[in-house]
N, C-alpha and C positions, 0 to 999 in steps of 0.2 A: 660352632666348634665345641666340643666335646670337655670335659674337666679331666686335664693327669689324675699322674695316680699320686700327688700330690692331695689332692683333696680330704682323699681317708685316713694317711699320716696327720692331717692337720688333728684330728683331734686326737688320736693316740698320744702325741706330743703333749698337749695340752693336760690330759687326764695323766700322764706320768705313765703311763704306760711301759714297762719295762719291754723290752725289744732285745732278738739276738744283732749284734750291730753288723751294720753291712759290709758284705765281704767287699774288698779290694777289688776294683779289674780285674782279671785274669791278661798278661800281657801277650795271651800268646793268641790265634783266632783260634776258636773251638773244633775239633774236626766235624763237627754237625754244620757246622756253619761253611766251614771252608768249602764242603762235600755240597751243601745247597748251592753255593757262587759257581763251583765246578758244573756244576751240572746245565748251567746258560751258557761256558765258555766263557765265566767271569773270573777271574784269581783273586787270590786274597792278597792282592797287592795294594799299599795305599795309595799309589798315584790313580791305577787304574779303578779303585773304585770310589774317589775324587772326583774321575772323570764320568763315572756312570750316574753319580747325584748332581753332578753341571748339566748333563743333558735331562735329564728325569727334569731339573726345575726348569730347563729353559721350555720345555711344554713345545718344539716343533720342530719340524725335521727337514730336511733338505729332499726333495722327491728323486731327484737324481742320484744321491748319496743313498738313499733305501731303496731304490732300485739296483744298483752295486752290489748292495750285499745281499739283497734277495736272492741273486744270479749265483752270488759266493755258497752260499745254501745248496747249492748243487754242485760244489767243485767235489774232487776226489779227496785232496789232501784235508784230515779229519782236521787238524790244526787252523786251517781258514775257514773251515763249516763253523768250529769252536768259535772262532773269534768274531766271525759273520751275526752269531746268535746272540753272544755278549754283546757288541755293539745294537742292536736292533730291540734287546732286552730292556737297556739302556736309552736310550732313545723314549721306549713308553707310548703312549697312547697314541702319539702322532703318526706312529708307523702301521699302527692296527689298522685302516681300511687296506694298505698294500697288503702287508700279511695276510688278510682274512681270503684276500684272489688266490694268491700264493697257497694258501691252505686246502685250496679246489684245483689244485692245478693236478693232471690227472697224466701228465707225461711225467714226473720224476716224484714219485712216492715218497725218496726217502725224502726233497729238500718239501716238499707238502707238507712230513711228520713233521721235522726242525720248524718249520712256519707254526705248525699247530703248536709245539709248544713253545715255541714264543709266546704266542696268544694267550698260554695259561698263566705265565710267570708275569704277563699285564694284565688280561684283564680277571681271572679267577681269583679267590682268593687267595693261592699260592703265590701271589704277585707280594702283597704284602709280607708273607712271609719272606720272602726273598730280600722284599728293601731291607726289614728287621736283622737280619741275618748279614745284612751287606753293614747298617750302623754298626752294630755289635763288632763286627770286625773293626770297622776304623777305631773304636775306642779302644781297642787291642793292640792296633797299629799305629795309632798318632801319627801319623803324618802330619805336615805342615799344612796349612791352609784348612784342618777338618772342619773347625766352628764357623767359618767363613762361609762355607760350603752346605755346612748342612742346616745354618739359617737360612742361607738363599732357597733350600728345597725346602723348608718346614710348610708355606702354601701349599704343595701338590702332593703333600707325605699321604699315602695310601689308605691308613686305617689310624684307628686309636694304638693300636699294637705299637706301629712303628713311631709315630708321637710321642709315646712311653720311651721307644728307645732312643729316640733322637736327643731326647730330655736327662734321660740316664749316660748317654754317650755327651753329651756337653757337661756334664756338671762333673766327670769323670779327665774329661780334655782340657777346659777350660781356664782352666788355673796355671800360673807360671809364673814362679818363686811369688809365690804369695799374692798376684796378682790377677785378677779377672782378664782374659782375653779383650783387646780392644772392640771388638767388633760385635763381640757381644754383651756389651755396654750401651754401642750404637745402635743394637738392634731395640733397646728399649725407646728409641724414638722412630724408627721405622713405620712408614705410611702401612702397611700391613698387617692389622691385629696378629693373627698366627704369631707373627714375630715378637713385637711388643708384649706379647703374654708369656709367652713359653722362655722368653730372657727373662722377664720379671722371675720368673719362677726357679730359675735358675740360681740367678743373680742372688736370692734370697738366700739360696742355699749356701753358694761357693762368692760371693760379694762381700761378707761381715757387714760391719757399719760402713764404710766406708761406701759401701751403694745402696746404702739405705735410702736417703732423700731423694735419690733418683728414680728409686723404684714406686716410692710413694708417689711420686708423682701421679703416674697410671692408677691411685686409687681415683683421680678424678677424669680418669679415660673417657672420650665421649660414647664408646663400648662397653654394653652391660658385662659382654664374657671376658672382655679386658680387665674390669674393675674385678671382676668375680673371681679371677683365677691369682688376681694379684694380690686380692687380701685374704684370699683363703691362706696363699704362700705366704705373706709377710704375718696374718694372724699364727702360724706356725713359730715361729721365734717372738711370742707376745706382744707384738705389737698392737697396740690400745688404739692406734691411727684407723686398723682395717676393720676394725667388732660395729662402729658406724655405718662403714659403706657397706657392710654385710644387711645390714639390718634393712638399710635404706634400698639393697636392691630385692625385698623380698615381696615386693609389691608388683615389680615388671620381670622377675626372671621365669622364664618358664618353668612347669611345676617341676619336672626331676631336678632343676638346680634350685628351683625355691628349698625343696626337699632337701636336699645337701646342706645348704643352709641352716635349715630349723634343725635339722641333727648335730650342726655343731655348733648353734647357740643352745642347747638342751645338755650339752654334754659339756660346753663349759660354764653353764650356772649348775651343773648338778644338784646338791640336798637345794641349793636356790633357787631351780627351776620354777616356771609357771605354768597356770594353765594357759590354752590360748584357742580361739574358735576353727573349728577344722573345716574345710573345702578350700575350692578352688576361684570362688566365685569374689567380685572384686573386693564387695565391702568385708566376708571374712581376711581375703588378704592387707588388706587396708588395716583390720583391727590387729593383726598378728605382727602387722609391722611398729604399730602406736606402741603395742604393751610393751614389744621387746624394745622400742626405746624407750620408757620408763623404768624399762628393769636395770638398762646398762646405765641409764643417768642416776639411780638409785645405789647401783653398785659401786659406791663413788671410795676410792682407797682410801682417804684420811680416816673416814668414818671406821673402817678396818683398823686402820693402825691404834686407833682409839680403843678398838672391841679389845685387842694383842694386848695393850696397855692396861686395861681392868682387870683381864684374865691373870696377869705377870703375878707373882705374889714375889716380895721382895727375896733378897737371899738368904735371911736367917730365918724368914718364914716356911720359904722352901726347906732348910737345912731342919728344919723343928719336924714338919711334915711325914720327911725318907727316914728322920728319927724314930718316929713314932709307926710309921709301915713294916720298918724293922723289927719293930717289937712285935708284931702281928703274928709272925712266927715261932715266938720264942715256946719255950717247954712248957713254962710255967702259965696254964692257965691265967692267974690274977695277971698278971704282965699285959696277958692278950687281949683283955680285958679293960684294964685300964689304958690300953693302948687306943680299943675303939669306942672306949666311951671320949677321951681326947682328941680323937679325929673327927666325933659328931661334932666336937666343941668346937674347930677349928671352922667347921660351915664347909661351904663351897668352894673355897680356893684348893683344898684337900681331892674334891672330886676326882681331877685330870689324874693326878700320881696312882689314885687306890683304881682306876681305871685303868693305870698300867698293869699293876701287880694281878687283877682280877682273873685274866683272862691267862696265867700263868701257870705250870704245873710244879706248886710248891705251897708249900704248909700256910703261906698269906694270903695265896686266895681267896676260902671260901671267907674268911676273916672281912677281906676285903671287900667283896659281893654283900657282905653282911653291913660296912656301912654304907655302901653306894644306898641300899635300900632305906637304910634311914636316915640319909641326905636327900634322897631324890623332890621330898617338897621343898629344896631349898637353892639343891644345884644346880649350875649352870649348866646344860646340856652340852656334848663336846662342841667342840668347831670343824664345823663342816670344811671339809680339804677347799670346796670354793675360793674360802675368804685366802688360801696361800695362793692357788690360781690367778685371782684379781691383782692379787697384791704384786704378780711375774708381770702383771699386763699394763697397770693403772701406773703403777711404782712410786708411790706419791713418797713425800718427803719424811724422813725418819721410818720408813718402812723397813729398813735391813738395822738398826741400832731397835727396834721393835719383835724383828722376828728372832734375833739371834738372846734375847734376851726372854722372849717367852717358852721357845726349843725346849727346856729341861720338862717345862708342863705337857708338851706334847705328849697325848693321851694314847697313840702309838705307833708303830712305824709306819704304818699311811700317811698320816696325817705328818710326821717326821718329815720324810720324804717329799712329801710336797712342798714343806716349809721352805726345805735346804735348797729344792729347784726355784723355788721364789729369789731365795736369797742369793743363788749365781745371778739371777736376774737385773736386781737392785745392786751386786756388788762394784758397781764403779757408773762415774756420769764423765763425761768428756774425758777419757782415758785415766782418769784418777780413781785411784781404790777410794770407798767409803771409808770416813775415819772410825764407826763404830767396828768396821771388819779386822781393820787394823788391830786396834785395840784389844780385840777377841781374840787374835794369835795369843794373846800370854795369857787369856783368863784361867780361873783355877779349875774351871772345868773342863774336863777332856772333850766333853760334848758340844761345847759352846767354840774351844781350839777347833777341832776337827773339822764344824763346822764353816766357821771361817775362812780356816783356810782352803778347803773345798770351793766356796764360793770365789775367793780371789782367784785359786787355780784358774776356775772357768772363762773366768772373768780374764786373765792373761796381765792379772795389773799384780805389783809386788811380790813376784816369781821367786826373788830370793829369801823375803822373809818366810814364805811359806815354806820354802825348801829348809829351815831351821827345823823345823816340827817332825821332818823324816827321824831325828835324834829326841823323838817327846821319850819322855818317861812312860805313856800308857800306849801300848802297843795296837789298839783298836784308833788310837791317833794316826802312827807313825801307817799306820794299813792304808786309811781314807788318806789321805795325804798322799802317796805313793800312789793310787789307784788314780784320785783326781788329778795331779801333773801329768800323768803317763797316757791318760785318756785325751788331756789337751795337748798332745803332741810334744810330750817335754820329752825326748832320747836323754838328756842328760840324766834324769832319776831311774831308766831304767837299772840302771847295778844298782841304786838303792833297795829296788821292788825288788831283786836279785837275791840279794842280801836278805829280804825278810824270811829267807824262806828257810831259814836256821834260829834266824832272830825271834819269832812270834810264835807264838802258843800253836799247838799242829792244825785247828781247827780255822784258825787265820792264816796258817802258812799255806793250809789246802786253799784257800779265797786268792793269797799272791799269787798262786802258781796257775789254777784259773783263768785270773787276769792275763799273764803274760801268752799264756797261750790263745786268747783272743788277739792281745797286741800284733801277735804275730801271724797266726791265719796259719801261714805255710812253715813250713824248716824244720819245728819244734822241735827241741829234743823228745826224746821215748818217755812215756809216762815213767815215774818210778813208782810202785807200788809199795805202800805203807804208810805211814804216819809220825814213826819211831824217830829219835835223834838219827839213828847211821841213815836211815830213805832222808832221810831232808835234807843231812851233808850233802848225800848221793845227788839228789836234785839239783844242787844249790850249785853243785860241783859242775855240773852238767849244763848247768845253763850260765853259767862264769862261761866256762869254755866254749859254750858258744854263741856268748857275744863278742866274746876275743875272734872270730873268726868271722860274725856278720854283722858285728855293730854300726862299722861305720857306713854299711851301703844297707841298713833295713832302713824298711818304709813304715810307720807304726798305724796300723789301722786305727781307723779315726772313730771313738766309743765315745757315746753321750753317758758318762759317767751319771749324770744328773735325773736320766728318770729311775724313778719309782715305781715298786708295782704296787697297784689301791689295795695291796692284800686280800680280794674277793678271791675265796674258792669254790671255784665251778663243776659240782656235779652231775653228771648224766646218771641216772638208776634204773637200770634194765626195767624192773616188774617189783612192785612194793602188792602182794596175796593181798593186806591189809584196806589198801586204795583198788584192786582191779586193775592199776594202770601204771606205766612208770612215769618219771619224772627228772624235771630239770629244776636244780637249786644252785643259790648264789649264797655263799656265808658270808657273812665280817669276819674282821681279824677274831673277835672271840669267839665267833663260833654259833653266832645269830642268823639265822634266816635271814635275808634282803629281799627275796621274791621267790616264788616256784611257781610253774608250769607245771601242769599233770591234770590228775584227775581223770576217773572214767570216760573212755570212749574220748579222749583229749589226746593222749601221747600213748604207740601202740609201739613198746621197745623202743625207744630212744636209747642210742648208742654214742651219740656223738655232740656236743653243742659247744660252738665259738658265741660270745655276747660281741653284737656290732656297733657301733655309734647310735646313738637315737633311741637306747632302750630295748633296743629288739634283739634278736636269738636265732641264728642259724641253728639246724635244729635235724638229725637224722635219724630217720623212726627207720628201721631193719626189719619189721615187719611189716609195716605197709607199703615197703618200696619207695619209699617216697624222703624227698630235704622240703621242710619249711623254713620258712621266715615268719619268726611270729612276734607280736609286742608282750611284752612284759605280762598283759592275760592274757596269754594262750592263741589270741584273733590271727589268724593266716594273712599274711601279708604276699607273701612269694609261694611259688608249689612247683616241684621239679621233681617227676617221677626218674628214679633209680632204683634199680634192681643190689636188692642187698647191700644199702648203702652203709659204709662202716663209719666216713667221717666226711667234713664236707667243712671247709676255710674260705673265709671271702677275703680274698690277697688285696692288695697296695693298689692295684692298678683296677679295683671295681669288680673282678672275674672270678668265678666261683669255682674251685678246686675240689672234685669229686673224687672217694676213692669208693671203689664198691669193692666183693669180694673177687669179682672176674675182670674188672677193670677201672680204672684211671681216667676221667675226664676233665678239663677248662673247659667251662662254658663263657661267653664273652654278657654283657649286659645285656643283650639282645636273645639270648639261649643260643647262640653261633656257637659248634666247638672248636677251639682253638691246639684244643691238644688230646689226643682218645691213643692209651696205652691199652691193649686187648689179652687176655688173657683168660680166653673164655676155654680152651682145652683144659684149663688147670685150676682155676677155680679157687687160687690160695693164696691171696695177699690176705694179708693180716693188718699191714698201715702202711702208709705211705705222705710223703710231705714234699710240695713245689718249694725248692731252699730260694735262697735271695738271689742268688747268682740264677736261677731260673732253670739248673738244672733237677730231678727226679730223684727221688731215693726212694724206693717201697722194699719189704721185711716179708717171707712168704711164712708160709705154717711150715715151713723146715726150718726156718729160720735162715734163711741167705740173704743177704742185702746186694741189692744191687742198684748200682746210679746212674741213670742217663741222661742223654742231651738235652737241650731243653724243647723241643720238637720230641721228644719221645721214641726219637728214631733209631737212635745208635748206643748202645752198653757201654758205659764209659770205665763201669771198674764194679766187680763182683767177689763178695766172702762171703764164706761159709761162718757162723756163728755154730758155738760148743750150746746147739741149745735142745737139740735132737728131739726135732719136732714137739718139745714140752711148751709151746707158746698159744696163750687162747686164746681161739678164732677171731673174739671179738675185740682182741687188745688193744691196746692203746702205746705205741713206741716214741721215744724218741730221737730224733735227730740232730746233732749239737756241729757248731759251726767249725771246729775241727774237724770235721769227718768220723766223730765219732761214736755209735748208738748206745742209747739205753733202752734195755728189754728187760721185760716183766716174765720170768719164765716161770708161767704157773706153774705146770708140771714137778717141777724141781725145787720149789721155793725161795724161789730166791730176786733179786733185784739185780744186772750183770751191767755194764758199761765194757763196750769192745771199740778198741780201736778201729782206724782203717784198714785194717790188714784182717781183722777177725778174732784178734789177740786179747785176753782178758784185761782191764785195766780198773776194776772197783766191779766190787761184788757186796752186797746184804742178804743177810738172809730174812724172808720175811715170808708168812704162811700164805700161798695162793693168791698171788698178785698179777694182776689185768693191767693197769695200767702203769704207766711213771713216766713225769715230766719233770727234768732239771731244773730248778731256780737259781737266779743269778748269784744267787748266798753260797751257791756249792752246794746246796741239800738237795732232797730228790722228794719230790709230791707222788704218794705212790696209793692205789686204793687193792682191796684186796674181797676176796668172796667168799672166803672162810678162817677167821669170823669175818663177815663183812664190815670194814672199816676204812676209812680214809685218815691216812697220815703224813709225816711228814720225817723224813730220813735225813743226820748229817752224815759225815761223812767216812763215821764210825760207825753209820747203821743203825744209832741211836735214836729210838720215837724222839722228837725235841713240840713236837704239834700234832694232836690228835682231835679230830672233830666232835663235838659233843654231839652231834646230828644222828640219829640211827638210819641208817640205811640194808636193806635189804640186799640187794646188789646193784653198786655202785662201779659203775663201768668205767667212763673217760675221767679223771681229775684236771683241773687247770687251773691256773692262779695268776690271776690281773694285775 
């Protein structure tokens, strides 16, 4: 059995990964869907397609009952041929030898046609699409009895496709008032691995603690893929229980799930990484399993909380330190001077701070860079984001009264960021908040408050003191505060989050207002355009009013407030004259190289690249036709010829998402396509993106957007953007979970966000811009080809981050 698409979340999760958060059900069935059911003479009714996954799992049929409606197959009235076909559809494999006579029968052609496609919707691949199509409905429909139901079918489910959906469709159904379904509890003891896995996997998700111990169980399943799919899901929410049995099954799992494996033990010891012997042969596997358990029993959290502890410099130290940074920018020469001769003095507790300031666009910078340099024989090297990792996993004792006290050293927002996901981690043991967390609500630092209470939020322990902090004094408090209650399901702050949206600085009131409109997916009120006091009333006014009108019956989409993105920026660069060749770079937060890919006769137009787990580099070269998969040097891993390939994603579920300029492809792991959008008369996509809910958005060189089913099949809603064909060929668009896009309109210069309708909502102006991707900050990642440059836009169209990298032209932008 096969690994969910569980598996490649696991390390996203892990690495902090910033993600757009998953859209809500849709509670209605999709018409692509309902239009597939229709077409066997099935409805989108939930009893009756309850009833088409009872037969499907009972695997056998009655010979006299499909002889009945074989003969129905010939009636006149379409209504009993309909329903003839759905039942027989339904039914599945056991009916296929009658069907296949029936399909030769050479006295009634049309009931021979109806047989033949029966046939296809069981045994062709259309068959699985179909079951897919039938899940996704139930999770639209809830019906009684769904989870019941479609564990009992999870043994005979068709394909990896519909496993995804059956998985997706429970962890969606499941739940009731706060409760895991019984049955899918039960099914974590069930004689049946299928079953026993794909509950674990669930259960991990929509369970909490509360089915934790039970699901641990299964890490000592007498089934390798049982163990394997269970600690991959429970290593997902850090659990320290599964990073052993991972290791331990890396000696008996066959190699693509060994592989899976060693990419998500490589991706959570990152800067700690090892090396480890490569093949497939036993004693290389033997040695690759030894290391990595010296590396996990090595990685041991006290020994961290120790590292957190040396690094800490106390508080008048620190306070002496941001003194003396301060002065780094003053007027007066001698000041800046005796500032950095002060801060050599102070050694290496100084390091982390001027490692803030360095990589800044302000007068302490270069000051700054100037003592890193003559500290570097002394200082401590930063801390690698691992040791906050470990710390979410191991959570040894005093680890959150350790992190929340080293936070202000935090060298910068990567490493921040991981901290803070650490510390929701550590924030409570047997239902009790940490008393160091407590304590932190009143510190005198906003960033130590903020923190804290962030981690209680997640944590769901002392709700009320944290909800004090909505009233802090420093308004970048009262934001994270509001952002993390609302993200863990708290409806009661939203009028607070409401409220900031007059109350906070414009550049924090653009980040509340952001938020709510993720909270809510659907309804929202109309963007208000501007920034000004009267647009913010206007806003605030606006969405007062309508929560007076949907408060008490929203649903608040459920947002992992908690990851981080590791701040790498990822470029693609058409052709650098200087190399002969283009290339693929990774920055750090200041503006360092991490690795590149290039070099002559190596990458021929790269237009496109996503970084995967394990190091490696989905990779689209537009001149040679061709997507690789390559490791960090350049070495071809994967090779999938595409004609004029412009971008290429490897999604959640393993399957690699193709947009070329003539058309749209999914390929499955196998190279099966699962989804092929054609457009070969017209030749003008420009970008295109599979969203979470699984349906299509692509941008043509007129600029029209348009969205469809997730089968590719049906147009589900089309505008026209003000962009009048100024968008270049090669660009790079965004698609935001509102329904809203961002486009780079070379032509024009400018940087535009259109609502769903086509309607203007945030415009920049900026010279010759290719691509732009929205950050979860509200800024926009934008690169440009004259001058060519990569930057970083708020929300006034302000440079706030410009790259120190020179690039020639620089195509796609992205940030991790």
């Amino acid at each position: 059995m096969r690994l969910t698409r569980l598996a490649p979340v696991v390390l996203a999760v892990l690495l902090g990964v910033a993600g757009r958060p998953a859209l809500a059900v849709d509670p209605l069935v999709s018409p692509a869907d309902e239009q597939a059911l229709k077409a066997v003479g099935l409805k989108a009714d939930g009893t009756a397609l309850l009833e088409f996954f009872r037969k499907r799992a009972a695997g056998k049929a009655d010979k006299e009952q499909v002889a009945t409606l074989l003969k129905a197959l010939a009636e006149k009235d379409a209504v009993l041929r309909d329903k003839a076909m759905g039942e027989l559809v339904s039914i599945g494999h056991p009916a296929v030898p009658a069907l296949r006579q029936a399909a030769n029968e050479l006295e009634n052609a049309e009931a021979a046609a109806l047989a033949r496609k029966c046939l296809q919707h069981i045994e062709a691949g259309s068959g699985g699409a179909l079951c897919a199509a039938a899940v996704r409905a139930l999770a639209g429909l809830k019906p009684a009895g769904t989870v019941e139901v479609l564990i009992a079918y999870l043994p005979t489910a068709e394909d990896d496709q519909v496993l995804d959906e059956v998985a997706s469709t429970l962890i969606a159904v499941a739940v009731k008032e706060g409760k895991a379904d019984a049955a899918l509890v039960k099914a974590l003891t069930d004689e049946v691995p299928a079953r026993r896995a794909v509950a674990a996997e669930v259960l991990a998700q929509i369970g909490g603690d509360e089915q934790r111990p039970a699901i641990r169980k299964l890490l000592k399943d007498p089934k390798p893929t049982v163990r394997l799919r269970t600690a991959l899901a429970l290593a997902q929410y850090q659990d320290a229980e599964a990073v052993p049995v991972l290791i331990g099954l890396l000696s008996e799992a066959p190699p693509h799930q060994a592989r899976q494996i060693e990419e998500f033990l490589m991706g959570l010891a990152g800067e700690w990484s090892i090396a480890v012997p490569q093949g497939n042969d036993a004693v290389a596997r033997k040695l690759r399993r030894e290391l990595w358990v010296a590396w996990w029993n090595a990685a041991d959290g006290s020994a961290i909380v120790d590292e957190l502890k040396k690094r800490t410099p106390s508080d008048a130290d620190r306070e002496k330190i941001v003194g003396l940074i301060a002065k780094l920018g003053d007027k007066d020469a001698t000041v800046r001077e005796k500032a950095v001769s002060d801060l050599v003095a102070v050694g290496a507790d100084a390091a982390p701070f001027l490692r803030q300031v360095a990589g800044e666009r302000d007068a302490r910078a270069d000051a700054a860079q100037k003592c890193l340099a003559l500290l570097d024989a002394e200082a401590s090297p930063p801390l690698p984001s691992v040791a906050a990792r470990l710390l979410a996993m191991r959570r040894p004792a005093g680890a959150a009264e350790a992190i929340l006290a080293y936070l202000p050293s935090a060298e910068d927002d990567v490493i921040a960021g991981e901290l803070r996901t650490a510390l929701a981690a550590v924030a409570s043991k047997d239902g009790k908040a940490d008393p160091a967390l407590v304590k932190g609500l009143t510190d005198k630092l906003p960033l130590r408050r903020a923190a804290a209470a962030e981690a209680l939020a997640f944590a769901g322990v002392e709700r009320e003191a944290v909800r004090k902090l909505l009233k802090d004094e420093d308004p970048s408090v009262k934001l994270r505060v509001a952002i993390a209650l609302t993200s863990s399901q708290d409806k009661e702050t939203v009028p607070a989050l409401i409220a900031l949206l007059t109350e906070l600085p414009p550049n924090m009131a653009g980040q509340a207002e952001d938020h709510l409109r993720l909270l809510v997916v659907d309804g929202a009120p109309p963007v208000t355009e501007g920034e000004d006091a009267p647009a913010r009333k206007k806003a605030r006014d606006a969405w007062e009013k309508w929560w007076k009108s949907n408060g008490d019956k929203l649903v608040l989409a459920k947002i992992d407030g908690r990851q981080q993105l590791l701040g790498y920026t990822v470029v693609t660069e058409l052709f650098d004259p200087t190399k002969r060749s283009g290339r693929v770079v990774e920055l750090d937060r200041r503006g360092k190289v991490r690795w590149e890919i290039g070099g002559f006769n190596v990458l021929q137009g790269p237009v496109a690249a996503q970084v995967l787990p394990g190091d490696r580099v989905l990779i689209c070269e537009y001149n040679m036709n061709r997507i690789t998969e390559r490791d960090l040097k350049g070495k071809v891993i994967w090779e999938k010829q595409f004609n004029q390939p412009k971008s290429a994603r490897r999604l959640a579920n393993g399957h690699t998402f193709l947009v070329g300029q003539s058309q749209i492809l999914e390929i499955d792991k196998t190279g099966k396509e699962v989804l092929n959008i054609n457009r070969m008369n017209f030749g003008d996509i420009v970008s295109a993106a599979r969203l979470r809910n699984g349906e299509v958005v692509y941008v043509t060189q007129q600029g029209r957007v348009t969205r469809m089913d997730k089968d590719g099949k049906k147009e589900l809603k089309s505008f026209q953007t003000n962009t009048n064909g100024g968008l270049y060929y090669l660009g790079h668009i965004d698609v935001l979970p509102n329904d809203h896009v961002v486009v780079p309109v070379y032509s024009f210069n400018k940087v535009t966000e259109y609502d769903g309708n086509g309607k203007e909502v945030w415009t920049a102006a900026i010279q010759m811009p290719v691509s732009a991707k929205r950050l979860p900050n509200g800024n926009t990642l934008v690169s440009t080809f004259n001058p060519p440059k990569v930057v970083e836009l708020d929300r006034a169209g302000k440079v706030v981050w410009e790259s120190k990298e020179q690039f020639r032209q620089p195509i796609q932008v992205d940030r991790r």
